[in-house]
C-alpha positions in Angstrom: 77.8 156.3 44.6 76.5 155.9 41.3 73.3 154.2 41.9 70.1 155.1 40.2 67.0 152.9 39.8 66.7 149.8 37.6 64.0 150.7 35.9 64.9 154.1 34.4 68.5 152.0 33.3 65.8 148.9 32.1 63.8 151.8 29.6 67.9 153.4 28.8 68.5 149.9 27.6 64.9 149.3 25.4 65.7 153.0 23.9 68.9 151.5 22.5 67.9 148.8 21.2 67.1 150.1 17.7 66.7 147.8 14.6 69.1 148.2 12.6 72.7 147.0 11.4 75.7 148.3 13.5 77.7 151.3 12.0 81.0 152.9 13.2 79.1 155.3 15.4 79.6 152.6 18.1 79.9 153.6 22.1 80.5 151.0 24.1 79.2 150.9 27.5 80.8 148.3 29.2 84.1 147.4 31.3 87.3 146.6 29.9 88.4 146.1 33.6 88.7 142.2 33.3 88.5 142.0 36.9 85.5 143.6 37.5 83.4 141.0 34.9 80.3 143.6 34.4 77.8 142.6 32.1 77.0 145.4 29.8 75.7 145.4 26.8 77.2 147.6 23.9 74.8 150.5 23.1 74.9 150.6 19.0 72.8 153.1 16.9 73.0 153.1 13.2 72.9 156.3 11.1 73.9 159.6 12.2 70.0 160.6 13.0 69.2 157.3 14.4 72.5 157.6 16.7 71.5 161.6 17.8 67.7 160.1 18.6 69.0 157.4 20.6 71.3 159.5 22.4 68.4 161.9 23.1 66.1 159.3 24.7 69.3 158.1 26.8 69.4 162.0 28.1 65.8 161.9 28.7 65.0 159.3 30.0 68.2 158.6 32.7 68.2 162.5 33.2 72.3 163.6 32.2 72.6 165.9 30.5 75.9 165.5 29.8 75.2 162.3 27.7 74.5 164.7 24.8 77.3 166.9 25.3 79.6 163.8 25.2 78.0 162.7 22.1 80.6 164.0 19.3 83.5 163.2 21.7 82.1 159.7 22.6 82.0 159.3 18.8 85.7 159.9 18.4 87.0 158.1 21.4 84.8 155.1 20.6 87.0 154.6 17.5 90.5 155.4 18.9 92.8 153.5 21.5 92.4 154.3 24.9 94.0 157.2 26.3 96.7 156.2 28.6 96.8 158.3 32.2 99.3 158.5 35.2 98.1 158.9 38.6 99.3 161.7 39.0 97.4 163.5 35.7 94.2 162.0 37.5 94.8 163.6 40.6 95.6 166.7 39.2 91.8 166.8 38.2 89.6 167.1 41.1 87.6 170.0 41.0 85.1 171.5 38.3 87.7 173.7 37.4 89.7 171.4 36.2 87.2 168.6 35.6 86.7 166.1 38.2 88.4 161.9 36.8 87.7 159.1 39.3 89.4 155.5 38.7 87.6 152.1 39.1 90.7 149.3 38.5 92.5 150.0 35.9 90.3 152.7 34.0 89.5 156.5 34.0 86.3 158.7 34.0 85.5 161.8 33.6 82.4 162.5 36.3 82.6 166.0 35.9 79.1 166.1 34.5 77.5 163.7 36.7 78.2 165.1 39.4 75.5 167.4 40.8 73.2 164.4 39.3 74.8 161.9 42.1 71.5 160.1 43.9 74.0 160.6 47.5 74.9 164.1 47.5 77.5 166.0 45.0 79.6 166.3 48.3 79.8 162.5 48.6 81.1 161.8 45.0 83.7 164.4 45.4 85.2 162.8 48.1 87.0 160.2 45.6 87.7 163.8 43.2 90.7 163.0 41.3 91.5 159.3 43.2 90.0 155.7 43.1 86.7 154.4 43.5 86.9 151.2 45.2 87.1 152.8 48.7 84.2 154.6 48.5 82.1 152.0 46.9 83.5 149.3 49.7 81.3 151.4 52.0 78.4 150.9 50.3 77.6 147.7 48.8 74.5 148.9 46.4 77.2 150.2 44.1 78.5 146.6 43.3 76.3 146.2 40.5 75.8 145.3 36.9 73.6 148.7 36.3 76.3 150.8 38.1 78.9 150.3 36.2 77.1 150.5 33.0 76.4 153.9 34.2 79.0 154.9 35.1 81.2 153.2 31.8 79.6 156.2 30.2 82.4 158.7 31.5 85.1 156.4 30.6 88.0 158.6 29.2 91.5 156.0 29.0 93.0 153.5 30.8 96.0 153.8 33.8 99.2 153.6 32.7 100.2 149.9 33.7 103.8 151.1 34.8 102.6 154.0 37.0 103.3 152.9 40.4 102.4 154.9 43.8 105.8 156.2 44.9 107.0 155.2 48.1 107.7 158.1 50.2 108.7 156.8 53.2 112.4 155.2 53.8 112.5 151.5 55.6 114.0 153.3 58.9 111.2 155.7 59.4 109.2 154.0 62.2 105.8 154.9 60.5 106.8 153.3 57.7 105.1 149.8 58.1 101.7 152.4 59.1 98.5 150.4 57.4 97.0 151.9 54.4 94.3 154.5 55.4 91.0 155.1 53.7 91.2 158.3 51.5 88.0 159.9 52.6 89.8 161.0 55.8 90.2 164.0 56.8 94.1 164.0 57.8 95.3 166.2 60.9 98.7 164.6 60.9 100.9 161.8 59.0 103.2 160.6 61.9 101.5 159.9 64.1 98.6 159.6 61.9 95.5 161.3 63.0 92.2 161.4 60.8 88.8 162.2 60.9 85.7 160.9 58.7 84.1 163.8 57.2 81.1 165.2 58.4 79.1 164.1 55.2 80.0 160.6 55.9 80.0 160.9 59.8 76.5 160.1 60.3 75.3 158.5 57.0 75.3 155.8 60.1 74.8 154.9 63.1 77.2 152.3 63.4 80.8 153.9 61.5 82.1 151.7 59.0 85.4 150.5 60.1 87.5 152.2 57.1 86.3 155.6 58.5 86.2 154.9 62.1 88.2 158.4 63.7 92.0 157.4 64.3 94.3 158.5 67.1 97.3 158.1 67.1 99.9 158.8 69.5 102.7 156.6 68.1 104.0 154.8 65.4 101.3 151.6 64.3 102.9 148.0 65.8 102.4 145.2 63.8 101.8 142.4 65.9 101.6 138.9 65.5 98.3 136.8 66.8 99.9 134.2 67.3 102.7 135.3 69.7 100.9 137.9 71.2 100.6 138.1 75.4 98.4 140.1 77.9 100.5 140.6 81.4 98.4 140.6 83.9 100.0 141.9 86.8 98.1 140.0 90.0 97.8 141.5 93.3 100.5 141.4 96.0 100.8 137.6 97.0 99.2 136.5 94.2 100.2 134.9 90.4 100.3 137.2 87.7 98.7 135.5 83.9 99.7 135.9 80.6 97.2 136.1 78.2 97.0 134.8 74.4 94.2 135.9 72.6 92.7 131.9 72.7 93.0 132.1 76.3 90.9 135.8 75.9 88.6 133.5 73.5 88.0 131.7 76.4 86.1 134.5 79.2 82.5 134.8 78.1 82.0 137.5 75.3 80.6 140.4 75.4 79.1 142.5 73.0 78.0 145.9 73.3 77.6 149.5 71.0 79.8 152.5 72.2 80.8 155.5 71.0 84.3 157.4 71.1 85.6 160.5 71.2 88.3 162.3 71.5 89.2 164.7 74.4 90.2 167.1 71.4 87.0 167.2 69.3 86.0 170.2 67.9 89.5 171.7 69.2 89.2 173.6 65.9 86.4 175.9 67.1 88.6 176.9 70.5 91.7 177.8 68.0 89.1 180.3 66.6 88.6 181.9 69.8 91.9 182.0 71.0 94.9 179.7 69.8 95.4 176.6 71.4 97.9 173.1 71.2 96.9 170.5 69.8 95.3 168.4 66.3 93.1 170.8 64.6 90.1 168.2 64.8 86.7 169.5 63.2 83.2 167.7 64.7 84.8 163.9 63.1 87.0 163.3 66.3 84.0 160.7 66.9 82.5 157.6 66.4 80.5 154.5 67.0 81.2 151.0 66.8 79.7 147.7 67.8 82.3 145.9 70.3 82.9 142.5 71.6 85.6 141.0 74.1 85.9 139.9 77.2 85.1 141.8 80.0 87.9 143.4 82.4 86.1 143.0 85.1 86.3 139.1 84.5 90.1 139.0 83.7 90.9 140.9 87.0 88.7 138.5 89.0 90.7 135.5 87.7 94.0 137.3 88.6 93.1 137.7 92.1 91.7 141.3 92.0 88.3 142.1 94.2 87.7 145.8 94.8 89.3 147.7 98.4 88.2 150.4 100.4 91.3 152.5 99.7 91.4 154.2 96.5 92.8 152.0 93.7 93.3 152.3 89.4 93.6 149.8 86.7 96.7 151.4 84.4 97.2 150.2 81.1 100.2 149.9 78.8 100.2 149.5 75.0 102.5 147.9 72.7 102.8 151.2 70.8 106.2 152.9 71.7 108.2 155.6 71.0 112.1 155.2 70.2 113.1 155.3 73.7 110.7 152.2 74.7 108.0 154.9 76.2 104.8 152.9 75.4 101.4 155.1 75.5 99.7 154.4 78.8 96.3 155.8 80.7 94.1 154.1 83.7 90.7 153.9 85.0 89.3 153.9 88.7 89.0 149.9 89.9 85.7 150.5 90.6 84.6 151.2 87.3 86.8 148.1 86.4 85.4 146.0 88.3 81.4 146.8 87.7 80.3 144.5 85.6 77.5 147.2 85.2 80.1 149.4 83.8 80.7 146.5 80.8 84.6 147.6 80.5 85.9 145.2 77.4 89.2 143.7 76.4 87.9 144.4 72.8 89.1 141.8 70.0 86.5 142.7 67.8 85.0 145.7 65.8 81.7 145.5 64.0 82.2 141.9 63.7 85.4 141.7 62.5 89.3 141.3 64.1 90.4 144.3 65.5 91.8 147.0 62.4 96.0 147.5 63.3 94.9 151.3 63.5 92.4 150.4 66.3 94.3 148.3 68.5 95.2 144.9 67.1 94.6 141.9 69.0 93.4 143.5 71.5 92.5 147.1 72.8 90.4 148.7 76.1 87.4 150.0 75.5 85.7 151.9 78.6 82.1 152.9 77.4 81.5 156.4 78.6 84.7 157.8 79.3 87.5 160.0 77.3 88.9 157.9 74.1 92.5 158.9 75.7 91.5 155.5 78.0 90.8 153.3 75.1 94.2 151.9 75.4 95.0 150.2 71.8 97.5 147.3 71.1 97.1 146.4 74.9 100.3 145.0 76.0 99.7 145.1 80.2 97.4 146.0 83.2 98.0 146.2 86.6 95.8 147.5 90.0 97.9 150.8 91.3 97.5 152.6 93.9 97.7 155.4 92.0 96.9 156.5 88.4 99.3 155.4 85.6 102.3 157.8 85.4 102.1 158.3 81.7 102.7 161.5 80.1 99.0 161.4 78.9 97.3 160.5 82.0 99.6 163.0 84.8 100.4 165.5 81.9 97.9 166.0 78.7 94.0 165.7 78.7 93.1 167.9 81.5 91.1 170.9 81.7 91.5 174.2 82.9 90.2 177.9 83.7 90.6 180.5 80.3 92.9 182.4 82.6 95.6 179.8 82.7 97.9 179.8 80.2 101.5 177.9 79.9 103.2 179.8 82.0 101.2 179.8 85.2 99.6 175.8 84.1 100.0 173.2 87.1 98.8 169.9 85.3 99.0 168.1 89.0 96.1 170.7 89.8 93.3 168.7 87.7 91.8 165.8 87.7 92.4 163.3 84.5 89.5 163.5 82.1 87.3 160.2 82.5 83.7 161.0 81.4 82.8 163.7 78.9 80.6 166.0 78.7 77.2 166.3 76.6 77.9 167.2 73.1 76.2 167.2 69.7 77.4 168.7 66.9 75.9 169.4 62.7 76.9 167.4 60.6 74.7 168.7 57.4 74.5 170.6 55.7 77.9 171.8 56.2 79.4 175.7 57.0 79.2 177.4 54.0 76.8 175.2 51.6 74.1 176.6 49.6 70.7 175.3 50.5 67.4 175.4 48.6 64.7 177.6 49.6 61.1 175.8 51.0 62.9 173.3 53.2 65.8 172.2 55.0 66.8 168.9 56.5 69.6 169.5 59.5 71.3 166.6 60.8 73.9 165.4 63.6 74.8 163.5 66.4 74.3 164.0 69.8 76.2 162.2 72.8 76.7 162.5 76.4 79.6 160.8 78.9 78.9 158.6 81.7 76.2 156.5 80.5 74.0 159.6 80.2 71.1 159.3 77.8 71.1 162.4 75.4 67.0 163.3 75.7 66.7 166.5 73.9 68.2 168.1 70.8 67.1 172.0 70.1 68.1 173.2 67.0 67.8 177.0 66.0 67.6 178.6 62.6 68.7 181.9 63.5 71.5 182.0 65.8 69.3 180.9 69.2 66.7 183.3 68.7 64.0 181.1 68.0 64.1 176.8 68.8 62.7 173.8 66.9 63.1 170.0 68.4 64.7 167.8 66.6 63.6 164.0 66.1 66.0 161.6 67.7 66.6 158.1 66.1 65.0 155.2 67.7 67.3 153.4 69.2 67.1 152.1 72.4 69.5 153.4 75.4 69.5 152.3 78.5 69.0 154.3 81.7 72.6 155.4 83.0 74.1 152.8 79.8 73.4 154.6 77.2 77.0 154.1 75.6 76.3 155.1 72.3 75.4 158.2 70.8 72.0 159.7 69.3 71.3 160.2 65.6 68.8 163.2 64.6 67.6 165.5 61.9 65.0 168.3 61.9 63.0 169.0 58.6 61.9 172.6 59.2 60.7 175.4 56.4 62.8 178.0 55.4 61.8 181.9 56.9 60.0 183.6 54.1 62.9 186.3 52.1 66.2 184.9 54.2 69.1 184.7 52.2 71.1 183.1 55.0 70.5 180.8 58.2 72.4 180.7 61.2 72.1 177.0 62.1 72.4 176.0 65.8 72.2 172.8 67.8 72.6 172.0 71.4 72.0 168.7 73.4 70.4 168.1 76.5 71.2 164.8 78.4 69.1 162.9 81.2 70.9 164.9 83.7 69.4 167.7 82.4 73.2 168.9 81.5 73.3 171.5 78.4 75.8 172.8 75.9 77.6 175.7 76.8 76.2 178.6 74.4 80.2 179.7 73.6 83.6 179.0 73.6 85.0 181.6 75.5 84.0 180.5 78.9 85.4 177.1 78.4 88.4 178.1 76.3 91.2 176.2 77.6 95.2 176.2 76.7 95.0 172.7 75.0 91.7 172.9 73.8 89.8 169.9 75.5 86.2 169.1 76.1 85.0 172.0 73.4 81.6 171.4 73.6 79.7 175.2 72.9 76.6 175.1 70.9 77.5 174.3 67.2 77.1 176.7 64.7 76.9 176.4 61.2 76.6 179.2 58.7 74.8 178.6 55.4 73.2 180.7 52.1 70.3 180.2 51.0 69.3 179.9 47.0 66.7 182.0 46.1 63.6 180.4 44.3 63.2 181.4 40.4 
């Protein structure tokens, strides 16, 4: 997050260079994080006038600012023992109020300065505000280098107190207590179970979501499993031999690999709860994302059980390995016709963006049904059988359905409607974000947009004041395939800002090849547990009036 070009840090580096002998005004612009093995040279200037000049040329040419108003206190430090800091002091600094101290290893910055200089975005440095770098810069691989960190040694105020230690603050017999370590950029709707969202400044920086920052639902404690001793059940059809599966037998179906995108039933719940209040997680527009997917196909695994389609209706259920502490496991199901079209590319997923399954997304193996609710995405897949009738879970007979705006808890009959399979079209804003301060001249909107069924998203309109007037925005390129278009669409509009607004009422709505469009409000679609919220999205921003 720290990046800026070579060549500017190449002229820093000339600029400091002066000819002379070293003196005790000495800053030192390099790592003492052993681990991280930067190569930085130390930046030396001899003589107070000499030192001020150099620092000069070091503000001028790389642009900070704050490089001069560090000068005196770089002075000082540069001749003292680090400062030794607890987690906890760190995190108690993570606004410009209180100055904003980032970690990297062992060592602590103050960024406060540098932050409205960051070449990503202000917004994307203050996601690590007060916590450590690493995860951030795991996301982005430009940061691992030499140049970076000589940068960013600049803000270096102490060291981490070697004997501060994370407190545990769950007890062995919690059952979310061997949970996997989360990425802190999420946006976290609830611990146990734990629920998160990327935010919307990371959503679509994109198109395929890191892994760290993938969305994660959650309906039950995390199992660990073990690779090696895990089993599918494959129930077989009446007269027939059931299978159990390890994951080299799994290795063993062709693969398949194809790009889909979930989401939740619940995304954008938050803007329903505005209307009118509802039950469920509070998600904002993050309860979404894309990955690339690979597995073996379900329609393959049934086949080799015995399983062929039949005229009478007919559902594959699925049982995870997640369970509660009476044994309830989560469970959901799909039509058997949609399991068994190959067209309809149904995985047994074992890998995500190339890599083994993550524990919070259904390790060794999950389902993945492109096109159709996340609730179906069955994770730590432990069974699957051909019913006669749809799984009997709580959250397929009793959660993720939608109803009328007049129904409320006392008068709802969940055997009424229809489980949630395919979604509707959506598309959401994900910069700038409600609230922010743009420029005046021009602004650059962006978001995704997505549709359920295989349904390619064709059209996104986007409004600057509140739908009375509509620009089109450009959609990425990427391909999508005419009723498989599993993944969503990318898109940004660079339009100029009204002459004399002070504020813009940002709108965007999607139209899919169906020629389906967004809702323009809530209220007609309000619904007591705030599913398949999918109005127009509105964002609400100031603009900054030109000097």
């Amino acid at each position: 997050m720290l990046l800026l070009q070579r060549a500017v840090v190449s002229e820093f580096r000339q600029a400091c260079r002066l000819k002379s002998t070293p003196s005790k005004l000495c800053i030192r612009a390099c790592s003492t994080n052993d681990s991280f093995q930067p190569q930085c040279p130390s930046l030396t200037f001899s003589g107070n006038n000499s030192s001020t000049r150099g620092w000069r040329v070091t503000g001028t040419l790389l642009g900070l600012g704050a490089v001069l108003a560090y000068y005196d206190y770089r002075c000082k430090a540069a001749q003292e023992s680090p400062r030794i800091y607890t987690r906890e002091e760190v995190r108690s600094h993570s606004s410009p109020e209180t100055r904003i101290w980032v970690t990297l290893g062992s060592e602590v910055f103050d960024v406060t300065e540098f932050v409205d200089l960051h070449p990503g975005g202000p917004s994307k440095l203050m996601l690590a505000a007060g916590g450590p770098l690493e995860p951030f810069w795991a996301l982005y691989a430009v940061h691992n280098q030499s140049h970076v960190r000589e940068i960013l040694a600049q803000y270096k105020i102490g060291e981490l107190s070697p004997e501060d230690k994370v407190p545990s603050t769950l007890k062995t017999s919690d059952p979310y207590a061997d949970d996997p370590i989360r990425h802190p950029a999420l946006k976290v709707n609830s611990q146990r179970p734990f629920n998160a969202e990327p935010p919307s400044e990371l959503l679509t920086e994109n198109y395929i979501t890191p892994n760290p920052i993938f969305f994660t639902r959650n309906h039950l404690p995390v199992p660990n499993l073990d690779p090696e001793t895990y089993r599918l059940h494959v129930v077989g059809p009446p007269g027939g031999q059931s299978l159990s599966l390890s994951l080299d037998d799994l290795y063993q179906f062709p693969k398949h690999e194809i790009t889909v995108t979930l989401q939740c039933a619940g995304n954008r719940r938050s803007e329903m709860t505005q209307f009118k209040e509802v039950r469920g997680l509070e998600w904002s527009t993050g309860a979404i994302s894309t990955a690339h997917w690979a597995g073996a196909r379900l329609c393959d695994v049934l086949a080799q059980a015995g399983h062929q389609l039949c005229e009478t209706e007919a559902h594959v259920c699925f049982e995870g390995l997640d369970s509660d502490p009476t044994g309830t496991a989560y469970g959901a199901s799909i039509p058997l016709a949609r399991a068994m079209d190959p067209e309809a590319e149904v995985l047994l997923a074992y890998e995500m963006n190339g890599q083994p399954l993550p524990r919070d997304h259904g390790f060794p193996v999950r389902v993945v049904v492109p096109g159709v609710v996340g609730a179906r995405h069955v994770k730590w897949l432990g069974k699957l059988s051909v019913e006669p009738e749809e799984s009997y879970s709580h959250w397929q007979r009793r959660d993720y359905k939608g109803f009328s705006p007049s129904v409320d808890w006392d008068t709802v009959d969940f055997d009424s409607a229809p489980s949630i399979q395919e979604l509707p079209v959506q598309s959401a804003i994900t910069e700038p974000k409600d609230g922010e301060t743009v420029e005046s001249g021009e602004v650059t909107v962006k978001g995704y947009a997505w549709s359920g069924g295989g349904r390619a998203v064709i059209r996104v309109d986007v409004s600057l004041d509140g739908g009375l007037t509509w620009q089109v925005a450009e959609l990425d390129e990427e391909e999508q395939r005419p009723r498989k278009a599993w993944a969503w669409r990318l898109w940004q509009l660079q339009a100029p800002v009204p002459a004399g607004k002070k504020e813009l009422n940002i709108v965007c709505k999607a139209v899919d090849d169906s020629y389906n469009v967004q809702p323009d409000t809530v209220a007609p679609i309000w619904n007591l547990r705030g599913v398949l919220s999918n109005a127009w999205h509105r964002v609400h921003v100031h603009v900054h009036a030109a000097p």
